[in-house]
N, C-alpha and C positions, 0 to 999 in steps of 0.2 A: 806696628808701633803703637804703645799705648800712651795717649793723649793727655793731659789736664782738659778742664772744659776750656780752657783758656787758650790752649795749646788748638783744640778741636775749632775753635771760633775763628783764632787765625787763620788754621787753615783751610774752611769754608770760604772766609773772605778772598782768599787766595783764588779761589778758585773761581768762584763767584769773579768776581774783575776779570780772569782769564776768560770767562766764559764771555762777559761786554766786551771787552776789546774782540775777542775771536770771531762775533757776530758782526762786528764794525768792518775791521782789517781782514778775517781770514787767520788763518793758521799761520802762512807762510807770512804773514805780514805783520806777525806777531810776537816779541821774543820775550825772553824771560826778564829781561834788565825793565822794558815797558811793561810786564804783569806787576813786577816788585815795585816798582815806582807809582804805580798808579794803586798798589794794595797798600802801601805804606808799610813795607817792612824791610829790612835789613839781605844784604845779599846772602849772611847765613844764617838767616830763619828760611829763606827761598829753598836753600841745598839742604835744610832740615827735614822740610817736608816733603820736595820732589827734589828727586836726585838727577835729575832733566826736562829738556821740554818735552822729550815722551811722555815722560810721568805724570806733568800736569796736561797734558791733552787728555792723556788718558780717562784723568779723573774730570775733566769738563763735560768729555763722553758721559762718562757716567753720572755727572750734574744733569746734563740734557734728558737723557734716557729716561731717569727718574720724571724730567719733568711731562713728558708724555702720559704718562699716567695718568688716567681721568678720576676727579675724585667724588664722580655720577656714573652713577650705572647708564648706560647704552643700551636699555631695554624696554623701548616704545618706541613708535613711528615717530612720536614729538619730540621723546630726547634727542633722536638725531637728527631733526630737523635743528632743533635748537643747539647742537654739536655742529651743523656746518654753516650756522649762522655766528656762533661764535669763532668760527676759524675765519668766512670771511670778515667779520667788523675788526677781525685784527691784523687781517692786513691794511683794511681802510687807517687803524690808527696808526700804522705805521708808516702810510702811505707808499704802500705797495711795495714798501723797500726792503731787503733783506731777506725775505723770504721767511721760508721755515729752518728757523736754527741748528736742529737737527740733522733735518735733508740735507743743508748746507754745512754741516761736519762733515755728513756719511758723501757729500758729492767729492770733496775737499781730500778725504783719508780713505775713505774704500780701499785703493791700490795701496797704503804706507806699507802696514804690515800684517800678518795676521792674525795676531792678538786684537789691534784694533778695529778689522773689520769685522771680525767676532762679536766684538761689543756693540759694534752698528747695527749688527743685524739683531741684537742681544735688543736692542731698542727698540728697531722698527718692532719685532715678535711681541713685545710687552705692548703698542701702541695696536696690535692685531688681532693681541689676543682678548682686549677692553673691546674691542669692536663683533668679534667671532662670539663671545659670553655673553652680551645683549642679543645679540642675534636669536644666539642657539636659547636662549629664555624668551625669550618671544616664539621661536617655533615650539620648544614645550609646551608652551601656554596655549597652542593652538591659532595662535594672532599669525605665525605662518604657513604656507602649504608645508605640508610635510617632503616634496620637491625643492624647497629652500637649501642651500647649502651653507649655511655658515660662514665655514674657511674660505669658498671661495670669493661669498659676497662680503666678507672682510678684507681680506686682498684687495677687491677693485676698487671699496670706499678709501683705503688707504693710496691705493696707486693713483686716484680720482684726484685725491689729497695734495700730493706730492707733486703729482703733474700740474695740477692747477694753481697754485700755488706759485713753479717757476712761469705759468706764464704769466699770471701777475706781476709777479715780480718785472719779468723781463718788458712789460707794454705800462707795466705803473697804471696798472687800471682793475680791479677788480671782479670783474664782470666774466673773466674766463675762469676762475676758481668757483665762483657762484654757479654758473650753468654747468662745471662737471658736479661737482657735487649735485646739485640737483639732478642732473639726470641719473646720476648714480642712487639716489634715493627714491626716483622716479622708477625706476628697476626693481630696487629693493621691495617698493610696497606692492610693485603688482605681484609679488606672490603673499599679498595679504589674503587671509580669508575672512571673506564678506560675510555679513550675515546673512544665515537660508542656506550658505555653500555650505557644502560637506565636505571635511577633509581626509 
């Protein structure tokens, strides 16, 4: 469907609100009559642009997804530090509540169907492969053993991420997101190579 800009801004807004309520309520706690009431528009501008609440899940997915995306390279010891300092201060502002947006799509729709698990895993790959790309440029660079793996030390920073995360969430306390992550980057750097080592 091609849009006006105007046409295009509605339906960001759309989707945008769909995505706050969905982080509030959940998927299931969320219907299309509360996305159009609280976006301000009409019940057929709603069926204009999604033709159900598949269709606007779908595209919240894909609002989320996008938002994964880091828009810092992940290619030093410090930007990851300061990458999992920024993940925990944002839970502290949120006060531990809600979790990771995302996570809590992909926990929520996993099973729907599998178009949309597709696209979860279409998300988490983009948030792994921002992690795998600093990596694998810092092992070029020789800043890792040539032992380093990449893929897999992206994986655990991400699964570090996710896990830590629900347990915040679930104790409202911060403290166990901070120490997997840090031990996860605690890992990471002991295959740094030190100066005098040879790699």
């Amino acid at each position: 469907m091609r849009l006006t800009r105007k046409g295009q801004a509605t339906k960001q807004r759309i989707v945008r609100t769909a995505a706050g309520l969905i982080a509030e309520r959940g998927v299931a706690g969320t219907s299309i009559e509360n996305v159009r009431t609280a976006a301000g528009v009409s019940g057929s501008q709603m069926t204009h642009y999604f033709r159900d609440k598949r269709s606007l899940v779908q595209a919240v997915v894909g609002l989320q997804a996008d938002a994964v995306v880091h828009s810092t390279e992940l290619d030093s010891f410090d930007a990851l530090r300061e990458w999992a300092k920024t993940q925990v201060q944002r839970q502290v502002d949120n006060g531990c509540a809600g979790g990771c947006r995302f996570g809590s799509l992909a926990s929520e729709l996993a099973e729907s169907d599998p178009a949309t698990r597709r696209a979860l895993a279409g998300g988490f790959d983009r948030w792994e492969v921002a992690l795998r790309d600093g990596l694998q440029a810092m092992r070029d660079r020789g800043e890792l053993r040539p032992d380093a793996e990449p893929d897999r030390l992206a994986t655990s920073l991400l699964g570090a991420l996710q896990g830590g995360v629900l347990l915040t969430q679930t104790h409202r306390d911060p403290r166990p997101l901070e120490v997997t992550l840090d031990a996860m980057l605690t890992h990471v750097e002991s295959y740094a190579v030190r100066r005098g080592q040879g790699n």
